[in-house]
N, C-alpha and C positions, 0 to 999 in steps of 0.2 A: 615587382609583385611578390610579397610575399606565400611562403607555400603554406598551405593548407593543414599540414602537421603545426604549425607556428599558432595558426589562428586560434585554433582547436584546443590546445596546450591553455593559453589563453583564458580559455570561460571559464564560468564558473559555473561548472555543474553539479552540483549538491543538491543532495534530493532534497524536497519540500518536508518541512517539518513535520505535514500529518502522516507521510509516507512512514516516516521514522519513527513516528510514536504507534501507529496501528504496526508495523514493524515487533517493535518492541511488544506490544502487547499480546501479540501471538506469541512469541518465542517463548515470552514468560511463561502462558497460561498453557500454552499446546506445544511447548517443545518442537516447534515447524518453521522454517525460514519461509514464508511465505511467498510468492511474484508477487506485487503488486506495481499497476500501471494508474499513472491518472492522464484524466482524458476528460477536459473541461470541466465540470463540475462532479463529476464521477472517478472514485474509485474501484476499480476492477482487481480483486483478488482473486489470485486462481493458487488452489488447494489440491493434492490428487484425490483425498476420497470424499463420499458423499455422504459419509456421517460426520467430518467435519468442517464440511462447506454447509450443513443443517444447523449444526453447534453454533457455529459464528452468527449465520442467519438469525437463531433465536437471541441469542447474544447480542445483536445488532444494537439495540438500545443502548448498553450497557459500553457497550463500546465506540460509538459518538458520544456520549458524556466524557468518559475516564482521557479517548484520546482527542477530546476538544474540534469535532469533524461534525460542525453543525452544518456548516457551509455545503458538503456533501453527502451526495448519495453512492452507498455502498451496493456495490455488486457481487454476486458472490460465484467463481465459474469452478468447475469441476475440470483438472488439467486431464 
């Protein structure tokens, strides 16, 4: 049986590319490394404050275009 560190080692865990590009597009525009989780068809961002989980909110548009996230819906959580 192989151990479990081996299997692990193994995969490929590489984050999804809309991860990496709405990533990117924060750090550009707002100098913030962002959390972000996804969870079925949903991206969930969590930011600590509430002027710029509002910022992105309004931005929302702008940012499914640029980072190619038609497929999803973006969440926006105050950490």
């Amino acid at each position: 049986m192989e151990p479990i560190k081996n299997i692990l080692q193994s995969r490929d865990l590489d984050q999804p590319q809309a991860i990496i590009a709405l990533k990117k597009y924060i750090l550009t525009n707002f100098n913030y490394q962002a959390n972000i989780k996804i969870s079925d068809k949903n991206l969930i961002i969590s930011v600590p404050s509430a002027p710029l989980a509002n910022t992105l909110r309004m931005r929302q548009l702008d940012i499914i275009k640029r980072c190619d996230l038609i497929d999803y819906k973006l969440i926006f959580r105050i950490q």
